[in-house]
NUGU-795495 format. One line per field, with one value per residue (C-alpha): residue number from 0; residue in three letters; x, y, z. Coordinates in Angstrom, 2 decimals. Example, Ala and Ser with C-alpha at 12.3 -4.5 7.8 and 13.67 -1.06 7.14 Angstrom:
// NUGU-795495
n: 0,1
res: ALA,SER
u: 12.30,13.67
v: -4.50,-1.06
w: 7.80,7.14
// end
This chain:
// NUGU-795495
n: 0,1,2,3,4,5,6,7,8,9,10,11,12,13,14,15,16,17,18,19,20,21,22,23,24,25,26,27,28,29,30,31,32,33,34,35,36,37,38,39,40,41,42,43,44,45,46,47,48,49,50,51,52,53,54,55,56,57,58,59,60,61,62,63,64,65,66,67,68,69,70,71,72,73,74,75,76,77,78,79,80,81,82,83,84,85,86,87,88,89,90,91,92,93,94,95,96,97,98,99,100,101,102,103,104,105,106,107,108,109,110,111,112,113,114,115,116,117,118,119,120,121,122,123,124,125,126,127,128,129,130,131,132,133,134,135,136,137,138,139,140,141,142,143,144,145,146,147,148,149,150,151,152,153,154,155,156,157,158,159,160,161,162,163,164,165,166,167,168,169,170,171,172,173,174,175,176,177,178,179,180,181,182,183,184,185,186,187,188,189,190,191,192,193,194,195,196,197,198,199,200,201,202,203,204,205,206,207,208,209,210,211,212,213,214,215,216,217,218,219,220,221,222,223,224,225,226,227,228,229,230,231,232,233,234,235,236,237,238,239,240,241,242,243,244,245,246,247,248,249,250,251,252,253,254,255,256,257,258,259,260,261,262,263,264,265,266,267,268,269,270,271,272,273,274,275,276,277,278,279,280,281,282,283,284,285,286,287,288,289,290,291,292,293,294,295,296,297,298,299,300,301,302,303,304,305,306,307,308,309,310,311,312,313,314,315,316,317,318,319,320,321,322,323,324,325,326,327,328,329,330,331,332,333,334,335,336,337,338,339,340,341,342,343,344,345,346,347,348,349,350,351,352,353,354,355,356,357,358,359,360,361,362,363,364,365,366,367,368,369,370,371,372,373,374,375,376,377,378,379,380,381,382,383,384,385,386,387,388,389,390,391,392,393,394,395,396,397,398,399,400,401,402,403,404,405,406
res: UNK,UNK,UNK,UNK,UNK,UNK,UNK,UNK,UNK,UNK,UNK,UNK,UNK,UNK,UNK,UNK,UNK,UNK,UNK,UNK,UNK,UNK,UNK,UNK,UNK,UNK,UNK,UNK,UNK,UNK,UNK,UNK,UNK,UNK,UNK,UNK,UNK,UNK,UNK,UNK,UNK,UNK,UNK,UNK,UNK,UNK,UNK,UNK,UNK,UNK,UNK,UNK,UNK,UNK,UNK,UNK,UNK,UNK,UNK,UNK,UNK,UNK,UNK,UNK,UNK,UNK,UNK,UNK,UNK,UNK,UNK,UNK,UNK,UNK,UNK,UNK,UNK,UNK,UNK,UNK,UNK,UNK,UNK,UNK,UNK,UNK,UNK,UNK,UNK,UNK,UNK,UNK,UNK,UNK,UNK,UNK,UNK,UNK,UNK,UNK,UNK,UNK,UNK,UNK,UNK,UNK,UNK,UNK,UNK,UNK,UNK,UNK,UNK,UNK,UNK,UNK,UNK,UNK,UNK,UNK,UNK,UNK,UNK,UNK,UNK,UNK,UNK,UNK,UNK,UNK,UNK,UNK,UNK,UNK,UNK,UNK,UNK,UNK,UNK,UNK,UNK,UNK,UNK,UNK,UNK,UNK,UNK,UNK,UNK,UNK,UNK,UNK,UNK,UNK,UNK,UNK,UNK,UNK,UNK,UNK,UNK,UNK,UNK,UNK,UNK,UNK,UNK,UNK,UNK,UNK,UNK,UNK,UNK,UNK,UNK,UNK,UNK,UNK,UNK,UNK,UNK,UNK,UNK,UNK,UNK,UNK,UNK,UNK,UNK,UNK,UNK,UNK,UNK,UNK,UNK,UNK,UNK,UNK,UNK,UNK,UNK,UNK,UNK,UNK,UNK,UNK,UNK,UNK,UNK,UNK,UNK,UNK,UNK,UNK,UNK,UNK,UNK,UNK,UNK,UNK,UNK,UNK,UNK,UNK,UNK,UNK,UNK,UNK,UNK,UNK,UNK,UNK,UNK,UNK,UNK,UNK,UNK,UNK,UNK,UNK,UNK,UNK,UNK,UNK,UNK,UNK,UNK,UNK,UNK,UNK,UNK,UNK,UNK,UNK,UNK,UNK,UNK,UNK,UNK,UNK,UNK,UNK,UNK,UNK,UNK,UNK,UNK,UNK,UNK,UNK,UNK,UNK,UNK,UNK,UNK,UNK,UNK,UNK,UNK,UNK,UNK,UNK,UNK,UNK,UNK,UNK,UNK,UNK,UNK,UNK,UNK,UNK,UNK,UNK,UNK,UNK,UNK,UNK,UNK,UNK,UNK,UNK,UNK,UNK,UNK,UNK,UNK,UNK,UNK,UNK,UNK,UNK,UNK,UNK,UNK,UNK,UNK,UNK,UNK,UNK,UNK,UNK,UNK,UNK,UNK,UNK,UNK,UNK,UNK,UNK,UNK,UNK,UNK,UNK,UNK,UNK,UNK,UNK,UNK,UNK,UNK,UNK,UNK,UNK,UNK,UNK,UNK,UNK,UNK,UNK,UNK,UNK,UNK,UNK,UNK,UNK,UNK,UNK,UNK,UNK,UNK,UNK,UNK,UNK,UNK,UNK,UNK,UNK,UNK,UNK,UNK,UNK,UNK,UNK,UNK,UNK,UNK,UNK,UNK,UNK,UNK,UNK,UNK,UNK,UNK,UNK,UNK,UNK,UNK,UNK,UNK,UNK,UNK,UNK,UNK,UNK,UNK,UNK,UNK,UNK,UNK,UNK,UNK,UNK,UNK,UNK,UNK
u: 174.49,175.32,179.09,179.20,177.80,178.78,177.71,180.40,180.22,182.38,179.14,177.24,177.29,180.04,182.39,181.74,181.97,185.85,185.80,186.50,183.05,181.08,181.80,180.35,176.72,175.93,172.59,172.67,170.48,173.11,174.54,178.19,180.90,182.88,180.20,179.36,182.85,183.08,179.98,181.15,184.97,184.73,182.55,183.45,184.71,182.00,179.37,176.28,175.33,171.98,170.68,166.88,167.03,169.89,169.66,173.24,175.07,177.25,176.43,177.31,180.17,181.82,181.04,182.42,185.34,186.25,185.80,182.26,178.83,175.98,172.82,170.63,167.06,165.57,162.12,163.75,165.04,167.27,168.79,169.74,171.13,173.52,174.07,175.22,177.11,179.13,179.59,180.35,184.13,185.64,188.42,190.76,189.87,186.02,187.53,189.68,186.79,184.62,187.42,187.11,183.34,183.64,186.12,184.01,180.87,182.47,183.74,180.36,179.02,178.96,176.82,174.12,174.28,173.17,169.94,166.85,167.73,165.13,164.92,163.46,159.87,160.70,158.38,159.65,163.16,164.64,165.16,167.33,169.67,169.19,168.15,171.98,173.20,170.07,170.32,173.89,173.38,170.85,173.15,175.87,173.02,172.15,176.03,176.40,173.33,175.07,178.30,177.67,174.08,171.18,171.31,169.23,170.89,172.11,175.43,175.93,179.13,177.69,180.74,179.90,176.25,177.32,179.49,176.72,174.50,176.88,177.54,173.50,173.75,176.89,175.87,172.42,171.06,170.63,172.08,173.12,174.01,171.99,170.26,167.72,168.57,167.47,168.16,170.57,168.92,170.76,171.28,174.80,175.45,178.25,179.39,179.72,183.91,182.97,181.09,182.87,185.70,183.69,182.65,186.07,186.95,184.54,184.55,188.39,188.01,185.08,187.28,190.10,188.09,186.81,189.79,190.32,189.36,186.75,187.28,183.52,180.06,177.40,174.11,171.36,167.67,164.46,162.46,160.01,161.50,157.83,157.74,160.87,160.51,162.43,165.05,165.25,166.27,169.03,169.81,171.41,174.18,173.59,172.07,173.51,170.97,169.79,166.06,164.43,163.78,160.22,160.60,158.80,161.91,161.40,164.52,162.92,163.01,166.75,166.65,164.46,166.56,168.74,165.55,164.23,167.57,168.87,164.72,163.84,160.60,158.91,156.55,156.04,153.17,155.61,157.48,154.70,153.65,157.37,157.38,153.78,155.69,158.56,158.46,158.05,157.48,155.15,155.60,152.80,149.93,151.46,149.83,146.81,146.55,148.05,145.19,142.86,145.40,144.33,144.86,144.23,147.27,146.94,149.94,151.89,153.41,151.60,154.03,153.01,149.44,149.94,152.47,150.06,147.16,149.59,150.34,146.64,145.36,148.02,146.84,147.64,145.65,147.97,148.29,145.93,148.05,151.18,149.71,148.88,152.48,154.01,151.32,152.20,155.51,156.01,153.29,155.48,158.86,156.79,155.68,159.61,161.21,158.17,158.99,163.39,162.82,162.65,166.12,168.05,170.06,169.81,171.29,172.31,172.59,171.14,172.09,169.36,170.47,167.96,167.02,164.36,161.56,159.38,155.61,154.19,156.13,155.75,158.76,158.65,161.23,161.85,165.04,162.26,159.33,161.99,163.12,159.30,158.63,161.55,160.41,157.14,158.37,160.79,164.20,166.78,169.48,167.58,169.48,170.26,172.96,173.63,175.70,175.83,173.68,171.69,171.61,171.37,168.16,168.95,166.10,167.55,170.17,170.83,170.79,172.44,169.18,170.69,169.01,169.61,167.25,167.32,164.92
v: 234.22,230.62,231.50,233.20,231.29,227.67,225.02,225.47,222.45,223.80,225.49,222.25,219.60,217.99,220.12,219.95,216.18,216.83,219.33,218.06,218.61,219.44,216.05,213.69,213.20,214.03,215.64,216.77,220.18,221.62,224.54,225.47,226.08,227.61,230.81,230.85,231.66,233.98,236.10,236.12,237.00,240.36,240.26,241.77,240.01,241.43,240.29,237.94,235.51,233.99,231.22,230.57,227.59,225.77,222.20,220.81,224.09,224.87,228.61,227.88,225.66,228.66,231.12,229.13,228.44,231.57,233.04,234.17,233.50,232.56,230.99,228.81,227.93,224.60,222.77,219.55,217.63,215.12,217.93,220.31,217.23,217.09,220.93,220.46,218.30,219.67,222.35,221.40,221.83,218.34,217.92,215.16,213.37,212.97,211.79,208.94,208.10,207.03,205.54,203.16,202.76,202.03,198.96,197.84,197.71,195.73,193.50,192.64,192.61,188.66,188.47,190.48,188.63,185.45,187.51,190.02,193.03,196.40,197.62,201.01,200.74,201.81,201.00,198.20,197.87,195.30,197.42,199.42,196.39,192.76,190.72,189.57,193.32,194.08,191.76,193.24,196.66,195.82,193.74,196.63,199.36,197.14,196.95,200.83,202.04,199.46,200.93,204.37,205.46,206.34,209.11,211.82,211.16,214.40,213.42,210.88,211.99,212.01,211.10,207.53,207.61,210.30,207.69,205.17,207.09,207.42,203.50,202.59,204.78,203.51,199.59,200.21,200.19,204.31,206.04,209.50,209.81,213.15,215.93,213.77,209.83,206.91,203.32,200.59,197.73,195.46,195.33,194.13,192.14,192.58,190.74,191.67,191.80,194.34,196.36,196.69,197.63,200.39,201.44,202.22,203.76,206.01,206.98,207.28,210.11,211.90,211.68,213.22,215.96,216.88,217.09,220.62,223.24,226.15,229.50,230.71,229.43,228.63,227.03,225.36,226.00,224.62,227.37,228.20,230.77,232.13,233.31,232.37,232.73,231.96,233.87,236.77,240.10,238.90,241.33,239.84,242.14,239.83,236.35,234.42,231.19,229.23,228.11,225.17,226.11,226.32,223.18,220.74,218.48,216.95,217.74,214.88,212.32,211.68,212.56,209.58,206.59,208.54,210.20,206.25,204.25,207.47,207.38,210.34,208.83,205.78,206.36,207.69,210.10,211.96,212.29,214.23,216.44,217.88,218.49,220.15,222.42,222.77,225.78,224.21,220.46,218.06,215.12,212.41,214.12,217.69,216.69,216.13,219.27,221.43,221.01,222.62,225.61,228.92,232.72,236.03,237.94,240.65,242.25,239.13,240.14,240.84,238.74,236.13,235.92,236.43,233.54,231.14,231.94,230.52,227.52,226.89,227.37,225.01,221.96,219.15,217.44,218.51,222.31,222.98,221.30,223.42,226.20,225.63,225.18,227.89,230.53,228.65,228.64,232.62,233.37,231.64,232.96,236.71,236.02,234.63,238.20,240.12,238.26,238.26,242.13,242.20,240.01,242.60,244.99,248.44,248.20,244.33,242.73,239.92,237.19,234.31,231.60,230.09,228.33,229.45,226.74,225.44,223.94,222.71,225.61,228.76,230.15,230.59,233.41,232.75,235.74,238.61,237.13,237.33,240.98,242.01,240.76,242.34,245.81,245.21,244.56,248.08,246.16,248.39,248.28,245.17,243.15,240.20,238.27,234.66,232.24,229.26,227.26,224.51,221.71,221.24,223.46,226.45,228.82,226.97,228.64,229.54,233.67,235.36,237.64,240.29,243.32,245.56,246.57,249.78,250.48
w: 115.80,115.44,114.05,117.37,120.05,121.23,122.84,125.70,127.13,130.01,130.82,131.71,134.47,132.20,133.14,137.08,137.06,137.21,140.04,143.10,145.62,142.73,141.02,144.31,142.49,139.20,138.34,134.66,135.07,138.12,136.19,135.41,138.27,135.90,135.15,138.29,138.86,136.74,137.75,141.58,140.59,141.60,144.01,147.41,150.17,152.26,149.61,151.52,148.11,148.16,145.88,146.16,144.08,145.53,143.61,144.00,146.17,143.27,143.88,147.91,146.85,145.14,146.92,149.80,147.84,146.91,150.54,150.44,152.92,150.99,151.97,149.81,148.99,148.52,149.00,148.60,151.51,149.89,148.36,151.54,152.76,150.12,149.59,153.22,152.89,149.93,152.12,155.43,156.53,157.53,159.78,159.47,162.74,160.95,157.82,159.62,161.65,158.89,157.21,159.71,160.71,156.53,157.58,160.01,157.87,154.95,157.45,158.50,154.97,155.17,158.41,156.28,153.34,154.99,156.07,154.24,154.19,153.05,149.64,148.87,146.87,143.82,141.19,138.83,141.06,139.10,135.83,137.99,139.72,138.62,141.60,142.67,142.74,144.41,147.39,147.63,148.04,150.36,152.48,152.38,153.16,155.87,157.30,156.95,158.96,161.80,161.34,160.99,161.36,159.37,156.51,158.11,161.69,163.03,164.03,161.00,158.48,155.30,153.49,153.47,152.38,149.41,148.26,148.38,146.22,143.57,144.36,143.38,140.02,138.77,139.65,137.84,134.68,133.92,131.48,131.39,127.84,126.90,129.43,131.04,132.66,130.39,130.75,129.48,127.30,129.76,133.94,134.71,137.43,140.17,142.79,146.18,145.96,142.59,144.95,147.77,145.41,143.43,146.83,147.93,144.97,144.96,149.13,148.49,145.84,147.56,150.97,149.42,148.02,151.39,152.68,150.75,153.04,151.89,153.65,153.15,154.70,152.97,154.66,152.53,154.41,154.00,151.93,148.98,146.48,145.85,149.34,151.67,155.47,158.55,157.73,160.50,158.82,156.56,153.89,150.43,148.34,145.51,143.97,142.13,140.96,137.99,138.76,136.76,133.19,131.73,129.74,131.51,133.00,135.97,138.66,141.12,138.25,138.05,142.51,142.69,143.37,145.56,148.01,147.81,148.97,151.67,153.01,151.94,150.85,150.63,148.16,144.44,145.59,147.93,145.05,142.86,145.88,146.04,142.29,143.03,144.93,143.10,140.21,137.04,138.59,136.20,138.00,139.04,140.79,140.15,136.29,136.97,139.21,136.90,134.49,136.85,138.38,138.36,139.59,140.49,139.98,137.76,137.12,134.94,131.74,128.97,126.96,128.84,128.10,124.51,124.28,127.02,124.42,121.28,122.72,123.71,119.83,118.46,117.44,119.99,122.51,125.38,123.81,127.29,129.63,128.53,128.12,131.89,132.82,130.84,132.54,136.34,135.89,134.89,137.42,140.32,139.41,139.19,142.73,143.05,142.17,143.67,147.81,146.47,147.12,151.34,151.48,149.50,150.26,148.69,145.33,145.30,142.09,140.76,138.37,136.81,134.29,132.52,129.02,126.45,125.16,122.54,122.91,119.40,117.40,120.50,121.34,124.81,125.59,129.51,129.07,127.79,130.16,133.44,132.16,131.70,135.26,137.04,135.22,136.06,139.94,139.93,139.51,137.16,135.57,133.53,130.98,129.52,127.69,125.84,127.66,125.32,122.73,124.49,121.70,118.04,117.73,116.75,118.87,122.14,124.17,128.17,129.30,132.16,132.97,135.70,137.33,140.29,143.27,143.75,145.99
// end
């Protein structure tokens, strides 16, 4: 199998960074435009796409791209925002507009300099941005809201504040060097002329990008995958999505600094209730409540409880607390495919990408666990096949699971 399958590296967020839209914010776990591309190729024209777990849009983005309507699902604020916005058609009267509501900010920059400015409460702030840089971005956040309006105002163009969130991550201290964000030993210090310049830079590229024009529509909504609502009778001829694996990375962590500066929230324990709520979210208080979770639902795979019962025997002191998340995570994307089935259209097709695991030696086979589910649930037509090799580890690698409701 290895001989066979690769890495692919053109498969990962690595390869988006270079693409246009997709590139504006990096988030390592948003999946490959490139398969996604290749599993709506042949899609009809008439096809209605639907992605319940939207993350960064790249299944909208293509879809829209490619001439296709698609809506998308997502519990998290900051990121409908930016699906949105990734989305939204610009016209070039909007784009020279904020060019110069831009102007008008930097010109001001000075005037806010001289006074104090709000910082976002993030814990430990300065191992982000030394104090200098800090007070800098604070001024220019400061200047921007003047100029062109909060983040979350209705009529605000997001151009600007997309290129201020990529602006805070490349003037701080993380490091995206391997799947998940770290940090550098050191925090580099810039100057207000350095960021102004990186600023501009960066607006100028994401500007230019949005300028392209996208021929489909895709909307991002406010929903839960394990039971979606609000969305009149819509009927879906296929879904296209790659939910968070079951291996216990947290989506909000590396979301965090962005939700904090654009005021999405204020606080870390806002942060922990969203990953509550998220599938597969460990963060903060969704820990400590995760030791206690429990259910009724009787009809989860029987694979499931056999491999939930493995990890709980092995011998580590958190073997209970995984075993906890592997059974809560299968049991919410089982109520996931059980509530997909009223937004589908009769024989629409359906296409999950998602990574295997390993807790304390238990192979955690999320491709044969989503197959048993969807059998269990009357999908057909159930299969699966190997899109890549995740990392060095041999048992690790991403599946296309795909089924069709026939029903």
């Amino acid at each position: 199998m290895d001989n066979i399958v690769h890495q692919r590296s053109d498969y990962t967020f690595k390869y988006n960074s270079k693409l246009g839209r997709h590139g504006w914010l990096r988030l390592t776990p948003a999946y490959s435009v490139k398969l996604v591309g290749e599993i709506i190729e042949n899609f009809p024209k008439e096809s209605y796409v639907l992605d319940p777990f939207s993350g960064t849009a790249t299944t909208g983005l293509v879809s829209a791209e490619k001439g296709l309507n698609a809506n998308l699902f997502d519990i998290n604020p900051f990121l409908i925002w930016l699906g949105n916005s990734k989305c939204k058609k610009y016209t070039s009267r909007e784009i020279e507009n904020i060019h110069k509501d831009i102007s008008v900010a930097i010109e001001n920059l000075p005037l806010y300099l001289e006074q104090e400015n709000w910082t976002p409460n993030i814990h430990n702030i300065e191992r982000w941005w030394c104090k200098h840089t800090l007070t800098v971005l604070a001024a220019f956040r400061a200047s921007l809201v003047e100029s062109i309006g909060e983040t979350r105002d209705e009529n605000t163009n997001p151009l600007a504040w997309i290129a201020f969130c990529r602006l805070i991550i490349e003037t701080s201290s993380a490091a995206f060097n391997h799947v998940s964000m770290s940090f550098s030993d050191s925090v580099i210090t810039f100057e207000s002329k350095q960021i102004i310049e990186l600023y501009l830079e960066i607006f100028s590229a994401i500007s230019e990008s949005a300028k392209l024009k996208v021929s489909g529509n895709a909307l991002v909504i406010l929903n839960d995958a394990r039971n979606p609502k609000g969305i009149k009778s819509r009927k879906y001829s296929h879904v296209v999505t790659s939910p968070p694996y079951s291996n216990r990375i947290s989506y909000i962590r590396e979301l965090r600094p962005y939700m904090y500066w654009m005021g999405f929230i204020n606080e870390a324990r806002e942060a922990g209730e969203l990953d509550w709520e998220a599938i597969g979210g460990t963060w903060g208080v969704a820990t400590s409540r995760l030791a206690d979770w429990k259910t009724d639902r009787k009809d989860l795979p029987n694979s499931l409880l056999s491999t939930v019962k493995e990890i709980l025997e092995s011998d580590n002191k958190n073997s209970h607390l995984m075993s906890q998340y592997v059974y809560k995570y299968f049991h919410d994307m089982h109520i996931h495919f059980d509530n997909l089935k009223k937004f589908l259209k009769k024989d629409a097709e359906i296409y999950y990408i998602v990574g295997n695991s390993t807790f304390y030696g238990t192979q955690v086979h999320s491709e044969k666990l989503y197959e048993e589910s969807l059998n269990i649930l009357g999908y057909s037509n159930i299969s699966n096949k190997i899109v890549r090799k995740r990392n060095c580890k041999k048992e690790l690698y991403e599946y296309c699971v795909s089924a069709i409701w026939s029903n």
